[in-house]
N, C-alpha and C positions, 0 to 999 in steps of 0.2 A: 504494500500500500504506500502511495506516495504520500510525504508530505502536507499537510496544510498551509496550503499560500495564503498570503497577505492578499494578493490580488484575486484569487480563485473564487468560482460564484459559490464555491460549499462556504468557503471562510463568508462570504459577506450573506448569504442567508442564513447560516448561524448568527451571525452577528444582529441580523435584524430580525428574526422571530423568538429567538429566547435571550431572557435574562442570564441563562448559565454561562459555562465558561469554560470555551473547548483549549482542550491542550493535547500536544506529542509529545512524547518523551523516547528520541533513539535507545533503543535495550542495549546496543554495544558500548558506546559515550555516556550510558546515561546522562545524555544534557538535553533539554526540552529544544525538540525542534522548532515547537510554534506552540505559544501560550497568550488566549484572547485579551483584547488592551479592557475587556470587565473587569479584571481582575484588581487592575488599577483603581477603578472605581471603589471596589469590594473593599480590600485591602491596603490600597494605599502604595504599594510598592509597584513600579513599573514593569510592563513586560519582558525588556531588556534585563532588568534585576534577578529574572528567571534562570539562571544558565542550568545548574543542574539540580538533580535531586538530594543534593547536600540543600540548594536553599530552599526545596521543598520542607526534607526533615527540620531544619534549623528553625524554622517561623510556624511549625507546630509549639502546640503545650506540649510544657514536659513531661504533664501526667499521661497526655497519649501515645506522645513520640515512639518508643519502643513499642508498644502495642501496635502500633498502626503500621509503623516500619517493617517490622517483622511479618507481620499476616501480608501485606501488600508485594514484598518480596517474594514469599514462599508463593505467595498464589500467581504471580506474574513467571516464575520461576518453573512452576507446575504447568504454565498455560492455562490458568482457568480465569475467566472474568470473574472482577468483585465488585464490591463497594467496601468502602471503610467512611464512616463519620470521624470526626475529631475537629479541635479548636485551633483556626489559625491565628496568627500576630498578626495584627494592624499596625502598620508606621507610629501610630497612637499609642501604642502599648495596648490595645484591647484586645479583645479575642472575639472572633466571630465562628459562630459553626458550620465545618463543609461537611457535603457529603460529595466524598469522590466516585464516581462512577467507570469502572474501568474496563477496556475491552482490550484483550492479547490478540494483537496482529503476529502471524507466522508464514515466513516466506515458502516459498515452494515445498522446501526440503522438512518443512514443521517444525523451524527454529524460531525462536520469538525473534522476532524483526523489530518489534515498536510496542511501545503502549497509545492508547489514544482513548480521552473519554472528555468528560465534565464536572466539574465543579458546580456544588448549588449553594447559596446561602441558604441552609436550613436553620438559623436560629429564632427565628420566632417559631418555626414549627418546634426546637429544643425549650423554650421556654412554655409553652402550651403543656408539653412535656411536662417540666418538672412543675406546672403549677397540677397536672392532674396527679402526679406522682405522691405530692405531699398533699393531698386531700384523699389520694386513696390512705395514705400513710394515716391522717389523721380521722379516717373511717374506721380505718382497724383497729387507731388506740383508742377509738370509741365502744367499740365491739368487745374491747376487751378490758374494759373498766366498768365499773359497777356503778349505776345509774342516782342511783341515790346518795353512798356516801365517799364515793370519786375516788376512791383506792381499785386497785385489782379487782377481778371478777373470777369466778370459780372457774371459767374457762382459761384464764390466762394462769390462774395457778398450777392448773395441770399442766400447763403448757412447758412452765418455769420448772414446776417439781420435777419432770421429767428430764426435764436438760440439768441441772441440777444433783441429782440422783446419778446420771452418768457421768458426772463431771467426778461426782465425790469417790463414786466408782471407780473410776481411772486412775485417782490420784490418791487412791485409800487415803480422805478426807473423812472426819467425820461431818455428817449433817444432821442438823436438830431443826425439831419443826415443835411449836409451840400453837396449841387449839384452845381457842376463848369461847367462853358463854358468857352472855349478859345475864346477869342475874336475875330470876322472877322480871323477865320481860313480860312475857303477857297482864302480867299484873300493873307494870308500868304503864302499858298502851292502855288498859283499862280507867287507869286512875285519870290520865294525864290525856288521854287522846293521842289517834294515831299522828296528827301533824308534831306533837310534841315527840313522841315515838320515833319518828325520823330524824328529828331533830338532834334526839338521842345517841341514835346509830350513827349519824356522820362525827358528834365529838367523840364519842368512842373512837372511830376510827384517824379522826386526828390526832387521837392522844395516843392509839398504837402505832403509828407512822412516827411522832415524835420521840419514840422510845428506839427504833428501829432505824439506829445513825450509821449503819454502813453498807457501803456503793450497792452491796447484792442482797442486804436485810433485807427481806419482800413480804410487805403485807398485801392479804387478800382478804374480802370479805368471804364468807366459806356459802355463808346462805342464812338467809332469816337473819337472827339476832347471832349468831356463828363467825369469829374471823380466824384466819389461822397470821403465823407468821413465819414465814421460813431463814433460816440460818444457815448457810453455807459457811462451812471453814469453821464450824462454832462445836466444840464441844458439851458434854454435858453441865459443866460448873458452868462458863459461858450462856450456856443457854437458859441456867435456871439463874444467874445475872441479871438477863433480859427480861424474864417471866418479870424478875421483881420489879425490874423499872418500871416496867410495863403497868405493872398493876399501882405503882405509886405516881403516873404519869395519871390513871385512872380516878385517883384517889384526889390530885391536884386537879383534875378538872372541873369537882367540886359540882355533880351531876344529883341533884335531889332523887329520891325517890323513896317519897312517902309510903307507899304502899309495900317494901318491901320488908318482910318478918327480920331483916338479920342486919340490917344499917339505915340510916336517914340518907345514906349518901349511894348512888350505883356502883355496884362492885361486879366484878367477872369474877369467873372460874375458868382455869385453865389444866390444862393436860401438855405437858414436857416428855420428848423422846429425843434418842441421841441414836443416831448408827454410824458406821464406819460402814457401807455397802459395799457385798463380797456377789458375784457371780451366781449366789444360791438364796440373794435377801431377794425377797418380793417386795416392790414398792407401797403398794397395796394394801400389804399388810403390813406397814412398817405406819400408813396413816391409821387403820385399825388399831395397831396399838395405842399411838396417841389419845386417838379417839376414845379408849377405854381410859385411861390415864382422865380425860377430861369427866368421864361419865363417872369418876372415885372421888375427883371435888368435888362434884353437883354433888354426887350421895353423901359425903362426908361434913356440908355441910356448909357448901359452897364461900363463896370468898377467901378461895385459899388454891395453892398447888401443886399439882401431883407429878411426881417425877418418876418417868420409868425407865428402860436403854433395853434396846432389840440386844 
C-alpha cells in the first residue's frame, strides 16, 4: 500500500468528512510516513513534530505508556488489527483521550509493510464514562449499606467475612467477630415509638462504629435490632478490649430507656469469638458459635459479655 499524500484525493476526503486523524507509520523506520495536520489542532504539536514512534510513546501518560506500547507492538508484530485507548500530552501539559484505531498493511510476501489507521478524541465519551462509573460505584455502596442506620448491611458483611476469613486463613491470623443485641428492644419500640426506635438503632450504630478505630474494624448491622463487628488481625484479649469499648461507647451515648427491667439507660448484649482459621474450620459455624456466645448474655442476664474461641 502506498503512502498517504498531502496532495492525494484519499488525504483530502479524509481530511474533509471526519474529524479523526489519519496517520502511517513505515514498520521498517518506524517513523510516520504521513500524520493528518488535526492532530495539531487536537494536540497542539505539529505534524512535522511527528517523526517516529518514540514521539508517539513519549507524549503518552505514563500510566498507559507501557500498557499501550506493548499490546500495540505485539499485535502489529503478530499482524493483527487493534485499537488501544490511552491519554495523550497537549503542548499545554493536559491530557486528552485517543482511541487509536489500527490496521496491518502486509506486502506480497505477508510481511508487515506499514501500519495505517486513526486517531479519535474520545474524551468526552471517557468522561461520560467515568461519571456512569462512579454512580454505578455509588449504587452499589448503596446496595450495600443499610438503609436506616448507614453502617454495612448483612449482604456486605458476608461479602467482607468471607474475604476476611480467607485472608486470616492464609496468613494463620487470628479473627474475632463480636454479635450485639439491643437490649428488651421490643419493649423500647413499645414505650417510645417506632420513629424513636430508629432513632435508636442508628446511635447504637454510631456509637459501635466509634468504638471500631481500625482501617479493616467493620461494623454491620446483622438484622433487626442485631449488629455484628468484625476484627481482622484481632485476637481474643483484643477483641474482648473492643467488646468493652464498645459497650462503654454505648453506655456514653446516654440512650434512655425506660421501659427496660435491668437499666434506665440502653444496654447490648454481646457474644465474643476468636479463631485462627485452618483448612477444616467452617465459616458458618464459627458465626454459630458467636451467635450462641451472644444467646449466654441474653440468658444470663443481659448487659454483659460472653467470650468463647473455636
Amino acid at each position: 500500500m502506498d503512502s498517504i499524500e498531502p496532495d492525494s484525493p484519499v488525504y483530502r476526503t479524509l481530511l474533509e468528512s471526519t474529524r479523526a486523524i489519519p496517520w502511517q507509520i513505515d514498520w521498517a523506520s518506524a517513523t510516520f510516513a504521513y500524520i493528518g495536520p488535526q492532530i495539531e489542532a487536537l494536540l497542539g504539536w505539529a505534524p512535522s513534530s511527528w517523526v517516529g514512534i518514540d514521539d508517539w510513546s513519549s507524549r503518552m501518560h505514563p500510566d498507559d505508556r507501557e500498557r499501550v506500547v506493548n499490546f500495540c507492538v505485539s499485535q502489529s508484530q503478530a499482524g493483527v488489527d487493534h485499537e488501544a485507548d490511552y491519554r495523550a500530552l497537549t503542548t499545554t501539559g493536559e491530557y486528552v483521550w485517543i482511541r487509536d484505531v489500527v490496521h496491518v498493511v502486509r506486502d506480497e510476501a505477508g510481511q508487515v509493510q506499514s501500519l495505517v489507521g486513526f486517531m479519535f478524541d474520545i474524551t468526552e465519551r471517557k468522561k461520560t464514562e467515568e461519571i456512569l462509573l462512579a454512580l454505578q460505584k455509588e449504587l452499589e455502596e448503596l446496595s450495600f449499606r443499610d438503609g436506616l442506620t448507614g453502617v454495612a448491611n448483612r449482604r456486605k458483611f458476608d461479602a467482607v467475612y468471607d474475604e476476611e476469613w480467607s485472608e486470616a486463613r492464609r496468613n494463620v491470623q487470628p479473627l474475632s467477630l463480636i454479635m450485639f443485641d439491643v437490649d428488651f428492644f421490643k419493649r423500647y419500640n413499645d414505650h417510645y415509638g417506632h420513629v424513636e426506635g430508629d432513632e435508636c438503632l442508628k446511635r447504637v450504630a454510631q456509637a459501635l462504629s466509634s468504638a471500631a478505630n481500625r482501617p479493616r474494624d467493620f461494623v454491620a448491622r446483622y438484622g433487626g435490632e442485631e449488629f455484628v463487628l468484625l476484627l481482622p488481625a484481632s485476637d481474643e484479649a483484643a477483641a474482648k478490649a473492643v467488646a468493652d469499648r464498645c459497650r462503654q461507647a454505648i453506655f456514653k451515648a446516654q440512650i434512655r430507656h425506660a421501659a427496660s427491667p435491668i437499666s434506665q439507660l440502653l444496654t447490648v448484649s454481646m457474644g465474643v469469638g476468636t479463631i485462627v482459621p485452618s483448612g477444616n474450620d467452617d465459616p458458618v459455624s464459627f458465626i454459630d458459635l458467636v451467635d450462641q456466645e451472644l444467646y449466654r448474655a441474653k440468658q444470663g442476664g443481659r448487659d454483659r459479655i460472653e467470650v468463647g474461641a473455636a
